[in-house]
The first five atom37 places (N, CA, C, CB, O) and aatype in JSON, in Angstrom:
{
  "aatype": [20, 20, 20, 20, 20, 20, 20, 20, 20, 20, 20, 20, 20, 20, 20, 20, 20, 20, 20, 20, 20, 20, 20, 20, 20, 20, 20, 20, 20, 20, 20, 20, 20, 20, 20, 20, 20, 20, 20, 20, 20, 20, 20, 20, 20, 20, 20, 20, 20, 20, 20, 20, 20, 20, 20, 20],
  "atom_mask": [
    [1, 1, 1, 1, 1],
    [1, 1, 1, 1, 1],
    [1, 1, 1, 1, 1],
    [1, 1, 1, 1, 1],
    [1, 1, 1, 1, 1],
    [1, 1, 1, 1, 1],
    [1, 1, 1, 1, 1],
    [1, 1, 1, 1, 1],
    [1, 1, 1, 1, 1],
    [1, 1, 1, 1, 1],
    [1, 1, 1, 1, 1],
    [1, 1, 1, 1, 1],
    [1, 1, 1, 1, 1],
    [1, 1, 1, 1, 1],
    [1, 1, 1, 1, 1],
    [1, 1, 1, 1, 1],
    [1, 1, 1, 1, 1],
    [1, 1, 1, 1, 1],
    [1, 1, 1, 1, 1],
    [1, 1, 1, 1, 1],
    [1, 1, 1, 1, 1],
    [1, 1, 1, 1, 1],
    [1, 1, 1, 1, 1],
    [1, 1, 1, 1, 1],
    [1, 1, 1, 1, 1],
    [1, 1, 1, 1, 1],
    [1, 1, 1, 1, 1],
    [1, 1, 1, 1, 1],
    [1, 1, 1, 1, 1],
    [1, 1, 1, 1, 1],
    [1, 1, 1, 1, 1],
    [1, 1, 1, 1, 1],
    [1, 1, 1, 1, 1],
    [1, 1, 1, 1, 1],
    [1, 1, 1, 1, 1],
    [1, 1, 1, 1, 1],
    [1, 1, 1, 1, 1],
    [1, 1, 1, 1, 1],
    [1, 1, 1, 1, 1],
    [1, 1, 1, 1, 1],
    [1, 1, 1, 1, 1],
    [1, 1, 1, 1, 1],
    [1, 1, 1, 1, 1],
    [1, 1, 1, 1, 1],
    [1, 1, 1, 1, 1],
    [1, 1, 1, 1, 1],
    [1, 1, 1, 1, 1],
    [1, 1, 1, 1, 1],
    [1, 1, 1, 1, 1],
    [1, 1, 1, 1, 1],
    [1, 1, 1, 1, 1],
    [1, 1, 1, 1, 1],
    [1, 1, 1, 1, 1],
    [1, 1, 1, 1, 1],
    [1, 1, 1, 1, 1],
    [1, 1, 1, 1, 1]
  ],
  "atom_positions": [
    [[4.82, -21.94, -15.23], [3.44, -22.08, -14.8], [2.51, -21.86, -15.97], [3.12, -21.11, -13.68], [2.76, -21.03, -16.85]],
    [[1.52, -22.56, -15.97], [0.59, -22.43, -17.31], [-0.01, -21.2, -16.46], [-0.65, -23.96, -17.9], [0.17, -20.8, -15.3]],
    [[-0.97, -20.68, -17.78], [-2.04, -19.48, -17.88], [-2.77, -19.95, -16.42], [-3.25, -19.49, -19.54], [-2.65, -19.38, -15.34]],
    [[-3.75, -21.43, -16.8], [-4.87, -21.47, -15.7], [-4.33, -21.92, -14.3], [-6.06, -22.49, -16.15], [-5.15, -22.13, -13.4]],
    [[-3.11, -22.08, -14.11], [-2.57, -21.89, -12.38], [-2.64, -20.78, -11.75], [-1.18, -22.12, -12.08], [-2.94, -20.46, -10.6]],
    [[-2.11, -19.9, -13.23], [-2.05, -18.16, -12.51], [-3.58, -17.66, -12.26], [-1.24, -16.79, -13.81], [-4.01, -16.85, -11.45]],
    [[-4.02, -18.17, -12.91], [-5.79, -17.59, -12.81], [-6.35, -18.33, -12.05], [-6.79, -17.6, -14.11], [-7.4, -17.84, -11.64]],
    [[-6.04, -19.75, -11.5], [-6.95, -19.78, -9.96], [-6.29, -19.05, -8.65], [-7.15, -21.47, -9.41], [-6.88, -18.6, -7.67]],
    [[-4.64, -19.07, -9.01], [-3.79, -18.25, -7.88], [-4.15, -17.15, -8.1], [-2.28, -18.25, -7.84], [-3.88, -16.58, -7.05]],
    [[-4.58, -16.45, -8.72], [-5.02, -15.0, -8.54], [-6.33, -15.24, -8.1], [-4.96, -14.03, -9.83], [-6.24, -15.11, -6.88]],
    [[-7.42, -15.49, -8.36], [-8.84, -15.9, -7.97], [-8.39, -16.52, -6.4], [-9.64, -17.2, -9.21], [-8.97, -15.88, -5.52]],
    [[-7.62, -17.47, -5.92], [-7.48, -17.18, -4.19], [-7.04, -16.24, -3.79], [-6.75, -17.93, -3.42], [-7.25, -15.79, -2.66]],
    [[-6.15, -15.62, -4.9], [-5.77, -14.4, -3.4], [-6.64, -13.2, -3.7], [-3.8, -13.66, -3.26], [-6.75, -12.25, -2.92]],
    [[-7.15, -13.25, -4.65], [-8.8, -12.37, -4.61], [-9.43, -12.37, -3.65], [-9.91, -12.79, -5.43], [-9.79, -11.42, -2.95]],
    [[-9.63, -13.82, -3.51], [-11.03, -14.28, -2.24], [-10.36, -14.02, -0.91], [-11.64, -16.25, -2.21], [-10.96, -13.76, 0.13]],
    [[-9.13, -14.11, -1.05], [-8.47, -13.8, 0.71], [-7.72, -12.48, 0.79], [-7.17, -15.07, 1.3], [-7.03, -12.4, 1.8]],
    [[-7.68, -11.42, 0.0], [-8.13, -10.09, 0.43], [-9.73, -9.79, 0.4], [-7.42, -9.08, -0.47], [-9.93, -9.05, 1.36]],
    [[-10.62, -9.96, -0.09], [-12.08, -9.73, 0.08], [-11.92, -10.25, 1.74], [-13.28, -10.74, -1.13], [-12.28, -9.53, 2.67]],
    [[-11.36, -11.52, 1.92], [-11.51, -11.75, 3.16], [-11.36, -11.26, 4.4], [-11.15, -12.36, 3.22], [-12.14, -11.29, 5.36]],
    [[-10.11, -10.73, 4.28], [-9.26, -9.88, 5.4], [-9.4, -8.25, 4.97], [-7.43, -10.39, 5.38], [-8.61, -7.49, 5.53]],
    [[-9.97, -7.92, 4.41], [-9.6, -6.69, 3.58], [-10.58, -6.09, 5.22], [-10.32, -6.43, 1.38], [-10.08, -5.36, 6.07]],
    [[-11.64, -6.51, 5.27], [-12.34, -5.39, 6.53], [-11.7, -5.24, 7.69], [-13.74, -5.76, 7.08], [-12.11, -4.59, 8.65]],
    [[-10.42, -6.02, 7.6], [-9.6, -5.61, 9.08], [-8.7, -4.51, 9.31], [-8.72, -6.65, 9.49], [-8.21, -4.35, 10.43]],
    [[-8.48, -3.88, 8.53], [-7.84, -2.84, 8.06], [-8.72, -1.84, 7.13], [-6.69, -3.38, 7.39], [-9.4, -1.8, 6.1]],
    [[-8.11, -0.87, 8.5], [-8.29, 1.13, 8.09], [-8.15, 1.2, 6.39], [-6.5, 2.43, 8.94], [-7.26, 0.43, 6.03]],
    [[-8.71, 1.82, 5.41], [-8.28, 1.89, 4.28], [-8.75, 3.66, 4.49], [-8.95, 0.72, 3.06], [-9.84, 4.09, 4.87]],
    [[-7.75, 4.29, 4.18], [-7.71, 5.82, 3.81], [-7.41, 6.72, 2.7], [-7.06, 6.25, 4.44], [-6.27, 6.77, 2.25]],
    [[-8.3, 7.38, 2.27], [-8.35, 8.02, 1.22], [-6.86, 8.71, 1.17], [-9.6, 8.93, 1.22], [-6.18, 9.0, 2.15]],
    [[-6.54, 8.89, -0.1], [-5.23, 9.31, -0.23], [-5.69, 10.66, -1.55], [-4.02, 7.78, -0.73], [-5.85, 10.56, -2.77]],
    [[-5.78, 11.78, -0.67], [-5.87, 12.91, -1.43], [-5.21, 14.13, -1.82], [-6.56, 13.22, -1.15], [-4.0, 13.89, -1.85]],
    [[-5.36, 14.93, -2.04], [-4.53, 16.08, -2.49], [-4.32, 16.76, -0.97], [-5.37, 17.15, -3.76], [-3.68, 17.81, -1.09]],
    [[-4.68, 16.47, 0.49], [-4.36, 17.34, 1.38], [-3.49, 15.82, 2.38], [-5.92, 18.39, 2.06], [-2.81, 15.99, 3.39]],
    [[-3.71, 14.8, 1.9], [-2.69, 13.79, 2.08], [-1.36, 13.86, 1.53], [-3.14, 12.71, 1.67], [-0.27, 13.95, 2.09]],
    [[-1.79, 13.77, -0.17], [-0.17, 14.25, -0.84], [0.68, 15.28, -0.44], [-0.24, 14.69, -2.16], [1.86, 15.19, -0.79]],
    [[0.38, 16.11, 0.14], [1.13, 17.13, 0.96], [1.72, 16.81, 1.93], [0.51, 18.02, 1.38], [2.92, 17.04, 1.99]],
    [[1.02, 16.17, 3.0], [1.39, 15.77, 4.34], [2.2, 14.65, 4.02], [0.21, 15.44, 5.33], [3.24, 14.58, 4.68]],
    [[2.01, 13.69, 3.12], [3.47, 12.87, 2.64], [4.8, 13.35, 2.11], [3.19, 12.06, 1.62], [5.84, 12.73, 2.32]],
    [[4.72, 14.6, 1.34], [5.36, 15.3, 0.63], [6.4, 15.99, 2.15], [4.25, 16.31, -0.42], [7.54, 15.64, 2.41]],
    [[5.83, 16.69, 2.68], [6.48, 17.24, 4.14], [7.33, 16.04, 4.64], [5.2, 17.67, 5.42], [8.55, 15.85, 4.58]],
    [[6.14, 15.14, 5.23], [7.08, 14.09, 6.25], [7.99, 13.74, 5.2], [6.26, 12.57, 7.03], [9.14, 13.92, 5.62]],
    [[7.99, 13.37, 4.19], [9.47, 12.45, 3.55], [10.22, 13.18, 3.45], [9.58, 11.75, 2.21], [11.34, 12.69, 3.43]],
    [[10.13, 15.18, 3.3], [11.7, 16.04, 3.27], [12.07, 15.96, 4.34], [11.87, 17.56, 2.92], [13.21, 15.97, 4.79]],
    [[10.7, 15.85, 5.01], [11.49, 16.44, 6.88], [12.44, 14.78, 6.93], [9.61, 16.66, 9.01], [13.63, 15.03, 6.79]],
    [[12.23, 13.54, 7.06], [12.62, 12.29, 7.46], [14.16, 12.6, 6.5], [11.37, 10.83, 7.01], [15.27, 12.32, 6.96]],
    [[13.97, 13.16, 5.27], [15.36, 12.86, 4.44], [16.32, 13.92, 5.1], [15.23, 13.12, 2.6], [17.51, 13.59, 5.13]],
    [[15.98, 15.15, 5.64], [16.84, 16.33, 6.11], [17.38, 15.46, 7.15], [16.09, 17.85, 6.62], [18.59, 15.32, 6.99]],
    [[16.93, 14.78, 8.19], [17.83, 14.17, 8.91], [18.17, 12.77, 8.74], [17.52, 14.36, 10.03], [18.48, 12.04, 9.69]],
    [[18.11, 12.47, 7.76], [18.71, 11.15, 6.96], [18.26, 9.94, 7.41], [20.2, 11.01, 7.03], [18.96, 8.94, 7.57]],
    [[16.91, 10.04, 7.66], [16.17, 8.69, 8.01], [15.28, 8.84, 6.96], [15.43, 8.48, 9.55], [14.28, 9.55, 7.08]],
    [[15.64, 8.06, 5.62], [14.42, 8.09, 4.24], [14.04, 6.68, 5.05], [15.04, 7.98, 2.02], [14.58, 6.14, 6.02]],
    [[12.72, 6.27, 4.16], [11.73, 5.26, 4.64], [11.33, 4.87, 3.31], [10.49, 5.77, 5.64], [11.2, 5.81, 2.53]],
    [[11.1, 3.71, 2.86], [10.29, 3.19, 1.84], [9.03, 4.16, 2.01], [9.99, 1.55, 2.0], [8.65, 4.66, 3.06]],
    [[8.41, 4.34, 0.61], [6.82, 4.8, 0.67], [6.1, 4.02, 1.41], [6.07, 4.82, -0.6], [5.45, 4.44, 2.37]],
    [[6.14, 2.73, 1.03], [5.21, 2.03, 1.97], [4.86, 2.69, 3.05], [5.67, 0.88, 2.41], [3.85, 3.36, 3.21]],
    [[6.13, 2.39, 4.18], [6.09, 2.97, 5.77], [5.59, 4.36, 6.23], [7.49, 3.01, 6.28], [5.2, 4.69, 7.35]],
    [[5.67, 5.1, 5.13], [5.62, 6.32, 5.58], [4.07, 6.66, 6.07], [6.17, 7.22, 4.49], [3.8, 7.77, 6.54]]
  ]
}
């Protein structure tokens, strides 16, 4: 792929998250979040259900 394919394919999928982006919750991910991720992923691994980060 040349340079300027990748740079209008990035410039659409720019414009179509701007697009869809207000349909979805976006949540701060902070230091009293990192914890509560930190918990759920030992607790999920102690009984041997790990999860991609994503899911969690």
């Amino acid at each position: 792929m040349g340079r300027r394919l990748l740079q209008r394919d990035r410039k659409f999928n720019e414009a179509l998250l701007k697009q869809h982006l207000g349909h979805f919750a976006i949540w701060p991910f902070d230091y009293v979040a990192a914890l509560e991720y930190r918990r759920l992923a030992a607790e999920l691994r102690q009984h041997g259900r790990t999860m991609q980060q994503i899911d969690i």
